[in-house]
N, CA, C and O atoms as CSV, one atom per row, in Angstrom:
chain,resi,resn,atom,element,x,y,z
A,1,UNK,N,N,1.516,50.787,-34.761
A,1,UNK,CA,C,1.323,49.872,-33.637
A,1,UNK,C,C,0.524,48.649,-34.067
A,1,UNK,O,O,0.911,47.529,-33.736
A,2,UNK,N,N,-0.592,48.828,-34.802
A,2,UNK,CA,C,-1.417,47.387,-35.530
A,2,UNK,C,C,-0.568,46.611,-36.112
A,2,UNK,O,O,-0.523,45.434,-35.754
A,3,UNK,N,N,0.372,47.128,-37.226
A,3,UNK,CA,C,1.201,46.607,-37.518
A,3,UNK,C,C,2.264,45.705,-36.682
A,3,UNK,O,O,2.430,44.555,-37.090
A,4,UNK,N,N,2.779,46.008,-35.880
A,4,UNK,CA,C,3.867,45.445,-34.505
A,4,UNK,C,C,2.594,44.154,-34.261
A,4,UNK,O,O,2.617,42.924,-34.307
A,5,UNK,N,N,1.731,44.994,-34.038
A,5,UNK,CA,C,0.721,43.734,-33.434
A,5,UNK,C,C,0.050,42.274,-33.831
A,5,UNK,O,O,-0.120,41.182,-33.288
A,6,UNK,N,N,-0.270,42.998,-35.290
A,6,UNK,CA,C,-0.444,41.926,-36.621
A,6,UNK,C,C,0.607,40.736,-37.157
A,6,UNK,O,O,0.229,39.593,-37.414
A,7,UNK,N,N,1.932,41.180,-37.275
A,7,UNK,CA,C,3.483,41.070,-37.131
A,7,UNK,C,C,3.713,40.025,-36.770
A,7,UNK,O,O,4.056,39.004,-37.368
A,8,UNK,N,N,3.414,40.383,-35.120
A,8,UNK,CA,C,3.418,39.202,-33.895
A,8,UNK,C,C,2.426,38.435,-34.265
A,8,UNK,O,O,2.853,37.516,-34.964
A,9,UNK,N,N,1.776,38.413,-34.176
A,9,UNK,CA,C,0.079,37.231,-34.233
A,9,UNK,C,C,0.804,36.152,-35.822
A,9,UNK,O,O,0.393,34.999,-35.948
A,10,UNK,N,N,1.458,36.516,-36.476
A,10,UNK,CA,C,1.565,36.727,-37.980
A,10,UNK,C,C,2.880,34.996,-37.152
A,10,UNK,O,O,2.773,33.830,-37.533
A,11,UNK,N,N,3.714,35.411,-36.263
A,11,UNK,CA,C,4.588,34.974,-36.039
A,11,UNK,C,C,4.281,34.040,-35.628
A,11,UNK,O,O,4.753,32.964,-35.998
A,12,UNK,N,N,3.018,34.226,-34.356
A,12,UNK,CA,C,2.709,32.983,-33.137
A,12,UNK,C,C,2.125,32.109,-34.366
A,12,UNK,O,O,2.500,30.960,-34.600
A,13,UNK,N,N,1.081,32.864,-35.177
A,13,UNK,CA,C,0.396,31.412,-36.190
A,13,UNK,C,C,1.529,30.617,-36.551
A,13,UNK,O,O,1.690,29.507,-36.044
A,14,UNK,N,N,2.467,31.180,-37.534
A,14,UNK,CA,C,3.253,30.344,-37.851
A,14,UNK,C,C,4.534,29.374,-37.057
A,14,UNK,O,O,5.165,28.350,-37.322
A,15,UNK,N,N,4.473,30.386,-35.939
A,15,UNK,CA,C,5.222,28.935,-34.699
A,15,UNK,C,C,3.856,27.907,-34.189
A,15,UNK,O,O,3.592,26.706,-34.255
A,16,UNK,N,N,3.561,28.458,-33.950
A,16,UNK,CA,C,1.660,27.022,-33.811
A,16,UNK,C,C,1.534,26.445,-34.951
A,16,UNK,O,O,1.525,25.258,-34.627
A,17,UNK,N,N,1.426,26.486,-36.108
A,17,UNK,CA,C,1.706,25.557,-37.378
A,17,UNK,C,C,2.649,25.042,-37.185
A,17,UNK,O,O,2.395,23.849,-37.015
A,18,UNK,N,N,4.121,25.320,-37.065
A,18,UNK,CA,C,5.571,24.711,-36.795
A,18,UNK,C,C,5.371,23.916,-35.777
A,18,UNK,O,O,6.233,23.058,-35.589
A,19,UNK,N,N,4.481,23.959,-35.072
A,19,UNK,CA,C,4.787,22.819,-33.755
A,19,UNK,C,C,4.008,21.914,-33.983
A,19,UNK,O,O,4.420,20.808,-33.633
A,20,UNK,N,N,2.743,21.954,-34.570
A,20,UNK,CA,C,1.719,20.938,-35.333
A,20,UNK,C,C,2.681,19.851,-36.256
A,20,UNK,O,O,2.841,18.641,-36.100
A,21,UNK,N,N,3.266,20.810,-37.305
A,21,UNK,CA,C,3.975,19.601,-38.098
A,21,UNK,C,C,5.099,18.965,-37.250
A,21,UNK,O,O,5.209,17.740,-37.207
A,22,UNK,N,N,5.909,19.756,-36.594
A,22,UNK,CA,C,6.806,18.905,-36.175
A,22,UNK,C,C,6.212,17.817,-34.801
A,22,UNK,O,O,7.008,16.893,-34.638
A,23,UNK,N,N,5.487,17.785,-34.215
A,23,UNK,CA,C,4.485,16.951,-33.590
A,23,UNK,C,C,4.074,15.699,-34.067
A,23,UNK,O,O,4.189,14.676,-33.393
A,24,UNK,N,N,3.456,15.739,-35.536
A,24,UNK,CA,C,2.907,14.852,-36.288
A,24,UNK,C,C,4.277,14.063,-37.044
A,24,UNK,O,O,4.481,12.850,-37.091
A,25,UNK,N,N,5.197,15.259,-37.653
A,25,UNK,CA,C,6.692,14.261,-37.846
A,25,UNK,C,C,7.353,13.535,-36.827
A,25,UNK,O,O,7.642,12.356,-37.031
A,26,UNK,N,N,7.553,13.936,-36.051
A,26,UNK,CA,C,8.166,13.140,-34.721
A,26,UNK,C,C,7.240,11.830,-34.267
A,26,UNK,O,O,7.792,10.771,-33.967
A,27,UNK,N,N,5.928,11.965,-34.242
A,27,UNK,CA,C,5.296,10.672,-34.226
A,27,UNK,C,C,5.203,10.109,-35.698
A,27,UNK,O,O,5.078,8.899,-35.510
A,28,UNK,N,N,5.197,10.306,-36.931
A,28,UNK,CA,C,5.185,9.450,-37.757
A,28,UNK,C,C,6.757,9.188,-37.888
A,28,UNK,O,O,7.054,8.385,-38.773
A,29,UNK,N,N,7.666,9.657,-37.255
A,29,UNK,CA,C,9.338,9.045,-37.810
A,29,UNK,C,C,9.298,7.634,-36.301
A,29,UNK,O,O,9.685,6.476,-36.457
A,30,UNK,N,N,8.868,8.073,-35.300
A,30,UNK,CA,C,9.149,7.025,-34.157
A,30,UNK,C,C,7.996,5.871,-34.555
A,30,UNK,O,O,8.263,4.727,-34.188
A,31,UNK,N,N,6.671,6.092,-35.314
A,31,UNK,CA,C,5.652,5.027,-35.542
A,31,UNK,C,C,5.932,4.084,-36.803
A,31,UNK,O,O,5.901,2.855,-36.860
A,32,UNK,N,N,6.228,5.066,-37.841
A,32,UNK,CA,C,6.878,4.271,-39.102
A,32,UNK,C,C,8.120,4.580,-39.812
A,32,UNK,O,O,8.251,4.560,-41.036
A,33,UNK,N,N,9.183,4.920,-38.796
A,33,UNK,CA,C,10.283,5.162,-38.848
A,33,UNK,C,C,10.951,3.774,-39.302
A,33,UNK,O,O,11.192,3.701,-40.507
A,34,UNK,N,N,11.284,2.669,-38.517
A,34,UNK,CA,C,11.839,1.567,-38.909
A,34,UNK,C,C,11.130,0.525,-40.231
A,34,UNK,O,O,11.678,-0.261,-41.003
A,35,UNK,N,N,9.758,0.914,-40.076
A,35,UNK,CA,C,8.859,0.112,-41.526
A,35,UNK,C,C,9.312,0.819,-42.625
A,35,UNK,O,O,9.162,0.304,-43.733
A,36,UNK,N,N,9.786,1.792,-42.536
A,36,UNK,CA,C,10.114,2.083,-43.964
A,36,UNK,C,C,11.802,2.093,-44.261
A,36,UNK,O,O,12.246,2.802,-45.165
A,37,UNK,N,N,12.539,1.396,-43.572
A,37,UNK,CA,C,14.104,1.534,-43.283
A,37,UNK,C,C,15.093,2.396,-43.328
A,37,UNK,O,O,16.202,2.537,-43.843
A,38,UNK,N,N,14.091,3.119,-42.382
A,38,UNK,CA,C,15.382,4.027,-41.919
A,38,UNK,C,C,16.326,3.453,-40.817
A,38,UNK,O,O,16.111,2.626,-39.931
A,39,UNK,N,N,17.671,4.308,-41.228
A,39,UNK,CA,C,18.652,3.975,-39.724
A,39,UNK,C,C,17.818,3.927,-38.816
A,39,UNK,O,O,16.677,4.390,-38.817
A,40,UNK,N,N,18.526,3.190,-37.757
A,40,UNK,CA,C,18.276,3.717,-36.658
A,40,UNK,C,C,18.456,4.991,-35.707
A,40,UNK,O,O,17.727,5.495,-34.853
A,41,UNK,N,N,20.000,5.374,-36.312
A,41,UNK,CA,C,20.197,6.573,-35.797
A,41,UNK,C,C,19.185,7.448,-36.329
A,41,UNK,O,O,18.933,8.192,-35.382
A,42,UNK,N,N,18.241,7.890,-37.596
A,42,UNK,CA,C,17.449,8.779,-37.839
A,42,UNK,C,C,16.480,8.528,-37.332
A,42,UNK,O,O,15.857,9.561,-37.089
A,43,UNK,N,N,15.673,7.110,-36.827
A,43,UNK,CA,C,14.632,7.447,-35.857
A,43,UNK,C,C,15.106,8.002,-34.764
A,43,UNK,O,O,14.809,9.186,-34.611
A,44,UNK,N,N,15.970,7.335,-33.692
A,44,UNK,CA,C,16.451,7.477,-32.488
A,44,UNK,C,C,16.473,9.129,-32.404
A,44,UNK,O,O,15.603,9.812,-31.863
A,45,UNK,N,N,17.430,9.522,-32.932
A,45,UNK,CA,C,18.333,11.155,-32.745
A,45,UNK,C,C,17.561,12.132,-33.529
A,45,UNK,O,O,17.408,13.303,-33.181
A,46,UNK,N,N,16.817,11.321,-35.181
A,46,UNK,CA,C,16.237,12.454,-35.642
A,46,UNK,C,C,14.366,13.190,-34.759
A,46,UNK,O,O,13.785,14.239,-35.042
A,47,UNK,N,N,13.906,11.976,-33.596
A,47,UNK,CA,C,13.462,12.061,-33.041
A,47,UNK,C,C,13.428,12.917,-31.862
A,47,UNK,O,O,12.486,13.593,-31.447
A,48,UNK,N,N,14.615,12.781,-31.380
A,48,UNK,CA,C,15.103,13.936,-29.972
A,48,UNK,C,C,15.095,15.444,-30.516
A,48,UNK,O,O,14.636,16.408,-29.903
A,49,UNK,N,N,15.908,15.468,-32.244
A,49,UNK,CA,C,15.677,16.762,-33.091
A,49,UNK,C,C,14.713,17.055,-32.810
A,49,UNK,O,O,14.797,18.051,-32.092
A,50,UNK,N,N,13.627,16.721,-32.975
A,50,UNK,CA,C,12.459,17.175,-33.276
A,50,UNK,C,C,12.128,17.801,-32.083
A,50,UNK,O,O,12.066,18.992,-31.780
A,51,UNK,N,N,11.885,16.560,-31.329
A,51,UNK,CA,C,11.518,16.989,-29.779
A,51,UNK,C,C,12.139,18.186,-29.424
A,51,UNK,O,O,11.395,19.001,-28.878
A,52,UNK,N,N,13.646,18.608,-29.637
A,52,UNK,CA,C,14.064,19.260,-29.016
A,52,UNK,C,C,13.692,20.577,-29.894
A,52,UNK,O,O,13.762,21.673,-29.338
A,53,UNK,N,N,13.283,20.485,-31.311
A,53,UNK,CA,C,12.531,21.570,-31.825
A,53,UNK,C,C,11.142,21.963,-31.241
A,53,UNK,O,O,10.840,23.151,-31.127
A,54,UNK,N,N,10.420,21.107,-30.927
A,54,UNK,CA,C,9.079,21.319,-29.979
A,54,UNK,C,C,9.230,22.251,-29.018
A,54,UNK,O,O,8.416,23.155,-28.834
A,55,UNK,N,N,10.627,22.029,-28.130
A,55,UNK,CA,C,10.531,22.186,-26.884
A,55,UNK,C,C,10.618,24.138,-27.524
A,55,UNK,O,O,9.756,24.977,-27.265
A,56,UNK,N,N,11.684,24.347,-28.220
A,56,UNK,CA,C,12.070,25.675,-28.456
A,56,UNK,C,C,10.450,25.883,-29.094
A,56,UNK,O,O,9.763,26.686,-28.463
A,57,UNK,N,N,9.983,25.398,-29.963
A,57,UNK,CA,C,8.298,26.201,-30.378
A,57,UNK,C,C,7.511,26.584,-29.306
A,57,UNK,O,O,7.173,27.735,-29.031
A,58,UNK,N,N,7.214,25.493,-28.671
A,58,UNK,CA,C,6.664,25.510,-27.277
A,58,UNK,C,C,7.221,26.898,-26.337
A,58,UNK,O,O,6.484,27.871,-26.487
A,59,UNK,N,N,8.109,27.068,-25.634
A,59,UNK,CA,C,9.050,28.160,-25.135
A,59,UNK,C,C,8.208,29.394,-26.437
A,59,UNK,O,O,7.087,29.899,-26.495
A,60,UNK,N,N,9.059,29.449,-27.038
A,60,UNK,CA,C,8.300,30.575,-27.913
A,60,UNK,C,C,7.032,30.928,-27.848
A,60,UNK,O,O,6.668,32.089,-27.659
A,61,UNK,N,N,6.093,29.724,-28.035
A,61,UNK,CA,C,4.462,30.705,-28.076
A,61,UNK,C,C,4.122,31.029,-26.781
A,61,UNK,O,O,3.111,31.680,-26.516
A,62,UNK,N,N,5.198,30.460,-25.637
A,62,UNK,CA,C,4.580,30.709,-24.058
A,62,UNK,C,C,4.705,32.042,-23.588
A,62,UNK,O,O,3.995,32.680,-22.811
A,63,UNK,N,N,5.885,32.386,-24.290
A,63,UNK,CA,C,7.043,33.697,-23.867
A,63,UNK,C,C,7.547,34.178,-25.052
A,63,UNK,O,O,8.732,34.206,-25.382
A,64,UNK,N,N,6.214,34.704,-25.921
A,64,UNK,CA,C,6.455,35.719,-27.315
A,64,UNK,C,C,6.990,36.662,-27.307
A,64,UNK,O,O,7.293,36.950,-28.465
A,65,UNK,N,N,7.325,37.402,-26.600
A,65,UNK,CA,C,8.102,38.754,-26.797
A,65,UNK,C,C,9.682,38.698,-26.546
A,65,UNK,O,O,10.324,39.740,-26.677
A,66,UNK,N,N,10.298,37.557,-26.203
A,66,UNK,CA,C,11.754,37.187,-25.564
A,66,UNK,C,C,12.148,37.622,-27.257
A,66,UNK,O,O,11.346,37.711,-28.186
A,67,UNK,N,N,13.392,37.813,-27.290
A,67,UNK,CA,C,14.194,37.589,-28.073
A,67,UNK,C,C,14.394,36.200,-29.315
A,67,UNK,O,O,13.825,36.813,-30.219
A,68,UNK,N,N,14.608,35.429,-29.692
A,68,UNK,CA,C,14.712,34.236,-30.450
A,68,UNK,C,C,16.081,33.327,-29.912
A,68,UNK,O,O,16.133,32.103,-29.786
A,69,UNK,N,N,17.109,34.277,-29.654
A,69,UNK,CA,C,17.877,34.171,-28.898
A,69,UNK,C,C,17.970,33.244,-27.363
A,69,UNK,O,O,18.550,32.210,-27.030
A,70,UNK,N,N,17.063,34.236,-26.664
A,70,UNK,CA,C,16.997,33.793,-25.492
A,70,UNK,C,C,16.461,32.792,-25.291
A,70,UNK,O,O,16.713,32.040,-24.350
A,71,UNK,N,N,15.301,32.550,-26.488
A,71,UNK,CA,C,14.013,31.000,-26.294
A,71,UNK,C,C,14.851,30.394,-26.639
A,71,UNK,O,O,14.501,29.233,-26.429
A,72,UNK,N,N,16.272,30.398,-27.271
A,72,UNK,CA,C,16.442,29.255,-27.891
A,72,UNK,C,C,17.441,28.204,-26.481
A,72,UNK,O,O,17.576,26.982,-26.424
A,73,UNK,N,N,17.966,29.260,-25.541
A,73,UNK,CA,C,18.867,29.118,-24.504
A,73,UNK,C,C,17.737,28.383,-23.158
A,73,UNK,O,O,18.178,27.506,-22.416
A,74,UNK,N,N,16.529,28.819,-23.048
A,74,UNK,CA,C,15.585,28.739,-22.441
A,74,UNK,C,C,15.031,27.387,-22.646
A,74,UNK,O,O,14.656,26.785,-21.640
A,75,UNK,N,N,14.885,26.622,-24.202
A,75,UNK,CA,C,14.706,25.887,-24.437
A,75,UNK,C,C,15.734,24.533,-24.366
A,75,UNK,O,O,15.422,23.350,-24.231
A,76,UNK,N,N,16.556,24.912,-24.452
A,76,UNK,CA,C,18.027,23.839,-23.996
A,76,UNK,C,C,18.182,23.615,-22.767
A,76,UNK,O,O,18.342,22.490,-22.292
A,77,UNK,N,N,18.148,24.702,-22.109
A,77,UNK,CA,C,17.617,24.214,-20.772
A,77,UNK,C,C,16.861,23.481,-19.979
A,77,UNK,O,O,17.124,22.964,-18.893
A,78,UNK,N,N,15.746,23.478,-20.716
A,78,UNK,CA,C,14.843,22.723,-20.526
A,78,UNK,C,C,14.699,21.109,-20.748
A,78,UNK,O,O,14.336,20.181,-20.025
A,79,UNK,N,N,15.223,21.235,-22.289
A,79,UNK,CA,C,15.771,19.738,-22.925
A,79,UNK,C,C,16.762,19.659,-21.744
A,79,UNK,O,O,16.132,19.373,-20.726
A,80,UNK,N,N,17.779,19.773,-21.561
A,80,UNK,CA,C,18.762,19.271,-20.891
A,80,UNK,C,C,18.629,18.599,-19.084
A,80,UNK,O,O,19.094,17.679,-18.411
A,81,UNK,N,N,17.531,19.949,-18.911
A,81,UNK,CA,C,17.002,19.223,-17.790
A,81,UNK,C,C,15.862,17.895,-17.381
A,81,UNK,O,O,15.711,17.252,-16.342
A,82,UNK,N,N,15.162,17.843,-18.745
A,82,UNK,CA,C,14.408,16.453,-18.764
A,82,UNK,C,C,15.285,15.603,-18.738
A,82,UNK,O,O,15.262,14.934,-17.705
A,83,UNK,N,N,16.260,15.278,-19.631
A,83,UNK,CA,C,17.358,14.382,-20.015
A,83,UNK,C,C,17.768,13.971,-18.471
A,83,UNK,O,O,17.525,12.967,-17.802
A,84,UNK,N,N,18.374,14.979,-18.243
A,84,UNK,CA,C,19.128,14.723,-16.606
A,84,UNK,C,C,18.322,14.156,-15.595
A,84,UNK,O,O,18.864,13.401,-14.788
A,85,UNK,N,N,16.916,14.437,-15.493
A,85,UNK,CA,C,15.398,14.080,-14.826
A,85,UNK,C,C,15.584,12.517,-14.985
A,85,UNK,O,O,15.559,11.821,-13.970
A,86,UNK,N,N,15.778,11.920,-16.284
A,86,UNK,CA,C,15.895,10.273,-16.564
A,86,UNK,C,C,16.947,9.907,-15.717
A,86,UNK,O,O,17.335,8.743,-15.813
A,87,UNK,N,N,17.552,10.722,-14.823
A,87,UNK,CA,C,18.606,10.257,-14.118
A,87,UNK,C,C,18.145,9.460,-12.299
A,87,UNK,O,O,18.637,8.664,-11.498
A,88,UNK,N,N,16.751,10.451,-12.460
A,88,UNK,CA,C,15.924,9.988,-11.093
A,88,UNK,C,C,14.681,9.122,-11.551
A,88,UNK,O,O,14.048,9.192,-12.604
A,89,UNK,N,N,14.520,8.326,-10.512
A,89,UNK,CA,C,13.675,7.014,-10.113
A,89,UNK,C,C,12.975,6.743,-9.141
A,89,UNK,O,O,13.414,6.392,-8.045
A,90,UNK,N,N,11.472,6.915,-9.524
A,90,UNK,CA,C,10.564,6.613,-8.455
A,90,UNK,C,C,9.805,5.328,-9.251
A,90,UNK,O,O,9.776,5.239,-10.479
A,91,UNK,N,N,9.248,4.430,-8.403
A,91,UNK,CA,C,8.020,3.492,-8.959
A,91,UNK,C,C,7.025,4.247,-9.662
A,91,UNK,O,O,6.603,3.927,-10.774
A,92,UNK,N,N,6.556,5.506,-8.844
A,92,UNK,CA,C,5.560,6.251,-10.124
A,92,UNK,C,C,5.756,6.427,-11.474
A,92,UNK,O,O,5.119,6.278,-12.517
A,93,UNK,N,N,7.378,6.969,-10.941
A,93,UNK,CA,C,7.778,7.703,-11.985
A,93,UNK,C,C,7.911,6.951,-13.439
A,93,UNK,O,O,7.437,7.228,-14.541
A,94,UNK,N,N,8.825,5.796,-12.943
A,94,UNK,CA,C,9.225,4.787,-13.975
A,94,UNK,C,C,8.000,4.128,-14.430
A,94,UNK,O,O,7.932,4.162,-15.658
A,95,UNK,N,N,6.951,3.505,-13.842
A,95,UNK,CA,C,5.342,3.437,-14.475
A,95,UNK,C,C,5.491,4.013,-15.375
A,95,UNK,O,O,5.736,3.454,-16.444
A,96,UNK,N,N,5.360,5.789,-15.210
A,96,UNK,CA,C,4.911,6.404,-16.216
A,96,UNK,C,C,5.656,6.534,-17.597
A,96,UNK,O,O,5.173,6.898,-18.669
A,97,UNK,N,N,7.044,6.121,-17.296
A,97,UNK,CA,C,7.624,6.231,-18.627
A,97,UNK,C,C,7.418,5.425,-18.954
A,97,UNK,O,O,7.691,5.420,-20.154
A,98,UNK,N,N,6.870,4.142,-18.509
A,98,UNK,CA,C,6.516,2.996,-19.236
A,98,UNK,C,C,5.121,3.178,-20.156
A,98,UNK,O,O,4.831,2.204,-20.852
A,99,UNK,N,N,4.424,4.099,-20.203
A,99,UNK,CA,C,3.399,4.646,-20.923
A,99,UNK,C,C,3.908,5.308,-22.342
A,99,UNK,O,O,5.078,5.418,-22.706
A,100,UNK,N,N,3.081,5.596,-22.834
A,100,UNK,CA,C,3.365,5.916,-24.574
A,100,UNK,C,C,3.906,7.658,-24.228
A,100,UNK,O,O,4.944,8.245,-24.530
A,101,UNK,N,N,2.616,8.125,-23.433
A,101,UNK,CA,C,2.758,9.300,-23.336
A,101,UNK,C,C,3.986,10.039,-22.534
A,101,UNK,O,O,4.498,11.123,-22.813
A,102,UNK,N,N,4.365,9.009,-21.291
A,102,UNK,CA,C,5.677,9.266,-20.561
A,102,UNK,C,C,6.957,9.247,-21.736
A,102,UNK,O,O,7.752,10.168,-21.921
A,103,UNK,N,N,6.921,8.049,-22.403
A,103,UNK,CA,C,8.066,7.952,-23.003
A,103,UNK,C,C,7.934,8.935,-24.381
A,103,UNK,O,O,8.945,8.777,-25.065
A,104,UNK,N,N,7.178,9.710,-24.871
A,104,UNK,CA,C,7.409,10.204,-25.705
A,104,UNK,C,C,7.359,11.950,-24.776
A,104,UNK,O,O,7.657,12.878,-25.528
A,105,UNK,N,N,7.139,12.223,-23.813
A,105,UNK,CA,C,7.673,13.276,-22.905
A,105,UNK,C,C,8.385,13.236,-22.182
A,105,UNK,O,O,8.784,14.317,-21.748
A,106,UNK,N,N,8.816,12.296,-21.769
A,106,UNK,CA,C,10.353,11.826,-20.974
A,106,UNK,C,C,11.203,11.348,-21.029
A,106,UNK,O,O,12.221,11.580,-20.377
A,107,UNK,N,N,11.015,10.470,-21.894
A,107,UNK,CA,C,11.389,9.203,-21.929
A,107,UNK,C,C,12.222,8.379,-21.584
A,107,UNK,O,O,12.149,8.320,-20.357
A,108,UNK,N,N,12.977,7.702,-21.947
A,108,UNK,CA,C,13.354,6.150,-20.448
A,108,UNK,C,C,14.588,6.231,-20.437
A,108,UNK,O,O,14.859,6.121,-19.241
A,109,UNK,N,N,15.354,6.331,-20.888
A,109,UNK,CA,C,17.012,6.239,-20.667
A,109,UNK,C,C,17.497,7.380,-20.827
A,109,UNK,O,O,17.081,8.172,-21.674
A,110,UNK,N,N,18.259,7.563,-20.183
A,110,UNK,CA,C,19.424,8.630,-20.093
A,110,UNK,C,C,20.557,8.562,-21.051
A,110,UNK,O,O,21.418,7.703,-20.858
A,111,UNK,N,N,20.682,9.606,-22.355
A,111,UNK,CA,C,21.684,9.523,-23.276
A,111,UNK,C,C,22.385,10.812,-23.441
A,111,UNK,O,O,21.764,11.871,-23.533
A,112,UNK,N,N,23.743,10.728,-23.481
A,112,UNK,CA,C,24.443,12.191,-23.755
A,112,UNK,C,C,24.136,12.732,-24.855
A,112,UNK,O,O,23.760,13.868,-25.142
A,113,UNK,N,N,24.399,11.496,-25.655
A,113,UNK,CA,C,23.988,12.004,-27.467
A,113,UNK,C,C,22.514,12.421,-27.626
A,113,UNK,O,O,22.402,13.180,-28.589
A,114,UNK,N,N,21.264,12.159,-26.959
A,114,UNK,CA,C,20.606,12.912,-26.822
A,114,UNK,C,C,20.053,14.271,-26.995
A,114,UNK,O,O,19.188,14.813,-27.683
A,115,UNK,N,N,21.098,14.669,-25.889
A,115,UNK,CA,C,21.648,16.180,-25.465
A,115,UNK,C,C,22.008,16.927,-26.722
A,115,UNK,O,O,21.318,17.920,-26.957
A,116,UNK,N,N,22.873,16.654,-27.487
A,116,UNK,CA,C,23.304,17.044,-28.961
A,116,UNK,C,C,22.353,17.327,-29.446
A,116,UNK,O,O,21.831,18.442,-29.475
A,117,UNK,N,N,21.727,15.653,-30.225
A,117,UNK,CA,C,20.022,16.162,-30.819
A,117,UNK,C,C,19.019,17.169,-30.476
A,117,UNK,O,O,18.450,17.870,-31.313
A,118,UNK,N,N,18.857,17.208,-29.435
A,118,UNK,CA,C,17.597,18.173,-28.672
A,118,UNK,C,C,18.739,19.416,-28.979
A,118,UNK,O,O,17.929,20.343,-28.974
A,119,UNK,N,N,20.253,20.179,-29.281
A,119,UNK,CA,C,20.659,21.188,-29.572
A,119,UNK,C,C,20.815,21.261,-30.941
A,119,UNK,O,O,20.973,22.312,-31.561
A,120,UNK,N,N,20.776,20.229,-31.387
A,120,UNK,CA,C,20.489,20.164,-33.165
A,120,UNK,C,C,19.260,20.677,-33.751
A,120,UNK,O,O,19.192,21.377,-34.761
A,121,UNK,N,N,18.183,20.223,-32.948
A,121,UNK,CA,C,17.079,20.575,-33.153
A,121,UNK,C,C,16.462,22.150,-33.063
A,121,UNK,O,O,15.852,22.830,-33.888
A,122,UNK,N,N,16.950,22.436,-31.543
A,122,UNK,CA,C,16.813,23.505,-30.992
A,122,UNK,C,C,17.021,25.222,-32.276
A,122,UNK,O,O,16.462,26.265,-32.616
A,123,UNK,N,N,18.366,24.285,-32.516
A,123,UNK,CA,C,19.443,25.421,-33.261
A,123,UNK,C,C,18.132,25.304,-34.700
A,123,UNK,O,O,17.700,26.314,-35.256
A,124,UNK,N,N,17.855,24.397,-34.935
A,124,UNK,CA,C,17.290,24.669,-36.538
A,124,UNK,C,C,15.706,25.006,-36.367
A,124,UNK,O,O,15.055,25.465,-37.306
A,125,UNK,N,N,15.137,24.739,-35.080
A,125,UNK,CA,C,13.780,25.856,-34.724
A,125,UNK,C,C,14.433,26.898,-34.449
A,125,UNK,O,O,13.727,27.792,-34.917
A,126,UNK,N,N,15.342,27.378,-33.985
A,126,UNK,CA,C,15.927,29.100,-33.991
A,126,UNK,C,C,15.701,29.291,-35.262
A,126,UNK,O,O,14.622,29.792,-35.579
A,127,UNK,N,N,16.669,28.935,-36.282
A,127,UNK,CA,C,17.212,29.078,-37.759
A,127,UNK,C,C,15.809,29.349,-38.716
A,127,UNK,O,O,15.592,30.050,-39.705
A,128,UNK,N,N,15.227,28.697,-38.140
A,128,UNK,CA,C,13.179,28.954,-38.997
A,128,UNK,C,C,12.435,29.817,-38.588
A,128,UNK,O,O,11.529,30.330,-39.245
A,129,UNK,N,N,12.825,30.151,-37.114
A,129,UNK,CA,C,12.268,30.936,-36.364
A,129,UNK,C,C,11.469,31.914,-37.010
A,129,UNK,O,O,12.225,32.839,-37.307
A,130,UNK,N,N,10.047,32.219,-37.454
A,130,UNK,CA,C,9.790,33.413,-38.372
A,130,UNK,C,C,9.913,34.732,-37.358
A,130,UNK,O,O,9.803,35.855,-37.849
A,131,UNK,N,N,10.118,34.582,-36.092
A,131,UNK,CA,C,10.013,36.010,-35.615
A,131,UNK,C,C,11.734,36.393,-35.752
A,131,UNK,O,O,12.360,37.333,-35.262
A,132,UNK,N,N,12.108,35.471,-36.460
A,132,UNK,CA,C,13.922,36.300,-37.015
A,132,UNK,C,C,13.849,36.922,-38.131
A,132,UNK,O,O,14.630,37.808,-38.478
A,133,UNK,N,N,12.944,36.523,-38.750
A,133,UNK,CA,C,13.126,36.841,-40.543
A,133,UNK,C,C,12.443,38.112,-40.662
A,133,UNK,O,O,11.367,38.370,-40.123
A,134,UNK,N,N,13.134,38.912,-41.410
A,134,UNK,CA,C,12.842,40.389,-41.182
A,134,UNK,C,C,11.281,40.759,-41.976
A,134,UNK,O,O,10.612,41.682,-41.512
A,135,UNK,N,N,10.937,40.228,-42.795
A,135,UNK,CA,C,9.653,40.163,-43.417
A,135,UNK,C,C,8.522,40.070,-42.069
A,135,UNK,O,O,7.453,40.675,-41.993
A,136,UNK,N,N,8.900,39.463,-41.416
A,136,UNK,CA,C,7.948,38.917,-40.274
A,136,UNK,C,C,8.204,40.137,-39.092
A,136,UNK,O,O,7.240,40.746,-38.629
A,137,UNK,N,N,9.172,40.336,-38.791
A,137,UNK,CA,C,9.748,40.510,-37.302
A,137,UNK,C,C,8.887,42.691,-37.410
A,137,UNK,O,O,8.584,43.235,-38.472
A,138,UNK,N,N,8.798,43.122,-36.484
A,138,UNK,CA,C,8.202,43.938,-36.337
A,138,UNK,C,C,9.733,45.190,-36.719
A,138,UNK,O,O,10.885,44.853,-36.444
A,139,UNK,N,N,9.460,46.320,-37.246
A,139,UNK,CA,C,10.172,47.347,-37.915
A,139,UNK,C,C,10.566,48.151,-36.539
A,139,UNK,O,O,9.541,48.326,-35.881
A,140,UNK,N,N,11.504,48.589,-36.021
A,140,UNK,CA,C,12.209,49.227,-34.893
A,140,UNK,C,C,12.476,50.536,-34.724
A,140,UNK,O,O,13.077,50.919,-33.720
């Protein structure tokens, strides 16, 4: 049972590290993304990746015991429903995306291709997922 327990803890550290770096990448690709010439499409989309990898880390350390599976469905959901959210408009609302912090949690336009990225992303925080990898994952 310590073991199962250790296992897990073993897992959350390393999804809480995973969300640190990808946090700090996603703001250094949108801050010095274009100074160093990249496409645009790799700031733009490789940005939503990310995000949409956050969102699945995030989901995960909230709701550790789900499956990897299910966070990852849980988490698309979620992306998909912010996305769709840019579809509504209040004066508050739009203020706030006009902020650093709105637009990098909401942010301002509504894009399909978006949607993709944040499942691009999603799919490759599953794919790292350490509570998949059998070294990690607790013995049954």
């Amino acid at each position: 049972m310590r073991e199962i327990i250790q296992t897990r803890s073993q897992a959350q550290f390393l999804r809480l590290a995973a969300l640190l770096v990808v946090i700090v990448l996603v703001l250094a690709l949108r801050r010095f993304g274009y100074a160093v010439d990249l496409p645009f499409v790799v700031v733009k989309y490789g940005g939503s990746a990310l995000w949409g990898a956050m969102v699945y880390l995030l989901v995960a350390l909230i709701v550790a015991r789900s499956r990897p599976a299910v966070l990852a469905i849980v988490a698309l959901f979620i992306a998909i429903s912010v996305e769709l959210f840019r579809l509504y408009h209040t004066p508050w609302l739009d203020a706030f995306r006009l902020t650093t912090a709105g637009a990098l949690l909401l942010g301002r336009i509504f894009s399909l291709w978006n949607m993709l990225a944040y499942a691009i992303g999603i799919a490759a925080a599953w794919a790292f997922d350490p509570a998949r990898h059998p070294a990690i994952s607790p013995r049954r």
